[in-house]
N, C-alpha and C positions, 0 to 999 in steps of 0.2 A: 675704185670706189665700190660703197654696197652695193647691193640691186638697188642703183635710185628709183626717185618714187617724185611723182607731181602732187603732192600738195597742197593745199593752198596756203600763199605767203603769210597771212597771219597768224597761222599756226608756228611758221618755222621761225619768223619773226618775234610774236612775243615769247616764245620760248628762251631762244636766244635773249634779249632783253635782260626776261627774268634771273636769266641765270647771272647775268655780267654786271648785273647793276651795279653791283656791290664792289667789284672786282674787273681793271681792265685790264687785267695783265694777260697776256697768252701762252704762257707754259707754262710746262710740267706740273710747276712747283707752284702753284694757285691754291686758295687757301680751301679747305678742305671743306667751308659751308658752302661753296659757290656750289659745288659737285661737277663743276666742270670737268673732264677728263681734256688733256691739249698736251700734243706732239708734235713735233717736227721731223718733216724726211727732206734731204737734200741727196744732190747725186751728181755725179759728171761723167761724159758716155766716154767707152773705151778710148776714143780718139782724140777727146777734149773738146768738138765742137760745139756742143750742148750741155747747159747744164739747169738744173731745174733745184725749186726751194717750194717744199709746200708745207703748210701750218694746217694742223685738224682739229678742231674741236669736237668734242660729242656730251652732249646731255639727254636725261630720261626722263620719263613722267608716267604716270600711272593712270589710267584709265577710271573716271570716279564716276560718271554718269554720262549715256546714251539718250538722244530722245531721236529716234529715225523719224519722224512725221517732223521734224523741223530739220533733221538732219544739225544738229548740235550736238557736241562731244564735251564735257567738263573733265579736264585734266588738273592734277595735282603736281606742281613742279617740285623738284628735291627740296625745297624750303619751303615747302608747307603749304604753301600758293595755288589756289585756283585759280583758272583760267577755263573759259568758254568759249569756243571757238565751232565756226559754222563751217562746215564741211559742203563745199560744194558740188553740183550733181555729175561733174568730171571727177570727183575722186568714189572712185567704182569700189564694191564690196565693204561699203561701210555697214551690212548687217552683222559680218563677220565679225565685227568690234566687239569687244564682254569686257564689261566692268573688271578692273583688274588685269587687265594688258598693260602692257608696256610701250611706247611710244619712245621711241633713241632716234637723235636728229642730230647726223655729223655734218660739219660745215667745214667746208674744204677754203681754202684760197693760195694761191703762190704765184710764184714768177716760171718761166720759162724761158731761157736764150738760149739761139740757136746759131748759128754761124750762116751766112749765105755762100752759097756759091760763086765767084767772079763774074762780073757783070748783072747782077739781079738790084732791081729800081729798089732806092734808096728814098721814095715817097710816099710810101703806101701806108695804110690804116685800113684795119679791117675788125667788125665786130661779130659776135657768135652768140646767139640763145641756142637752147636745147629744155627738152623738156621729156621724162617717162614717166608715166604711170605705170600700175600694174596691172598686168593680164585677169580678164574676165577668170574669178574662181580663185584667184593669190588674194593671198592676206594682204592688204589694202595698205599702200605705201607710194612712192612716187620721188622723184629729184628735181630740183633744176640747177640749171648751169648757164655762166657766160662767160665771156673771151673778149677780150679786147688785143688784138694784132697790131703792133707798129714796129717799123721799119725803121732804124737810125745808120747813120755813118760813123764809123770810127776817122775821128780826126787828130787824136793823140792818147799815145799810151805812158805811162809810167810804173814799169812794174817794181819799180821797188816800193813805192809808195803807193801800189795798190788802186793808182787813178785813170781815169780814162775820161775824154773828153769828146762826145757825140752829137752829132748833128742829127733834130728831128727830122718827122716829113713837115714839119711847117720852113724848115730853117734855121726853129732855133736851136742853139746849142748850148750845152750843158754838162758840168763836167762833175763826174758820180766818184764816191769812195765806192770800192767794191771791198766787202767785208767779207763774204763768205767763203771756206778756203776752195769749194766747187769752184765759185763763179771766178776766183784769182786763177786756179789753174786754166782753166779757156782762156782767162785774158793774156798768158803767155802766147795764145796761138791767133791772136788778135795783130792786125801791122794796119797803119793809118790807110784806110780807103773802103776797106771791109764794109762789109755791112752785114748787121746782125740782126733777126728776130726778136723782137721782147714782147711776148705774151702772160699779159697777168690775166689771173682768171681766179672764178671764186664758183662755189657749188655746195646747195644743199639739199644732202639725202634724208628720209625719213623711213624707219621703218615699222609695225605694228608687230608685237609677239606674243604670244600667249600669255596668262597672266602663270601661267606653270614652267613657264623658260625662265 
């Protein structure tokens, strides 16, 4: 990820918004007034027990007016849009801002499965925040992130047809198409009893740039 940056969620929020209204699609190939830019990276480790799927978005916005005694920023989204947005007093070096900066907010999300090792609890749920700003004196920017952890059992596999049928930490069970050719190649290393990690998680960076970059 960039140098993430903390924020505040209104900003990355109607950002986001603005740009997607129009438009829910998530790749590539999005129509060119959204000015969305969106990618995908997928991957599976040397060994096959992990593999990961993550989606990026990224949009810009330009810097149209400053008022530091309120501390409000009006920005210009790629479709012509203002927006006004309050900058709170955790987000640090906001004198730094000039009319004509740039403002790019990537938004991350994806999956993560992992393989457990023999014998590790088959009930668990675990959740994650995170949060950075930028250091006293950096151009004024910040992230955040969260994770959600849970632990399922493998209770049937079908690799020709790409199926697998898993027991939560509640109980319940649930039987998934796996589509991705990552995520099929692990499920070759997958045998009924396993237990796997699946961490979704989503994150968004913002960063501030000169209006001359």
């Amino acid at each position: 990820m960039k140098h993430p940056v903390k924020l505040i969620p209104t900003l990355v929020l109607a950002l986001l918004v603005t740009a997607c209204a129009s438009d829910d699609k998530k790749s590539s190939d999005m129509a060119p007034a959204s000015r969305v830019k969106s990618s995908e990276i997928a991957a599976v480790s040397d060994r096959g027990d992990a593999a990961s799927a993550i989606g990026i978005s990224s949009i810009s916005a330009k810097v149209a007016a400053i008022d530091l005694a309120t501390r409000t920023v009006t920005l210009v989204g790629p479709e012509g849009k203002e927006l006004v947005v309050e900058a709170g007093e955790k987000v640090r070096n906001l004198d730094q801002v000039r009319v004509g900066d740039k403002v790019t907010v990537d938004y991350y999300e994806g999956l993560l499965a992992q393989i457990n090792a023999p014998g590790a609890p088959s009930n668990e749920v675990s959740m994650m925040d995170a949060a950075v700003r930028a250091a006293k004196g950096e151009r004024p920017g910040g992230g955040v992130a969260s994770a959600v952890t849970a632990t399922v059992k493998i209770e049937f596999i079908d690799n020709l047809r790409h199926v697998v049928q898993v027991k939560g930490p509640t109980g319940h069970t649930t039987v998934l198409q796996v589509k991705r050719p990552e995520f099929r190649e692990m499920l070759r290393n997958l045998k009924p009893g396993d237990t796997v990690n699946l961490t979704f998680f989503e994150a968004v960076a913002v960063s501030v740039r000169p209006a001359s970059n």
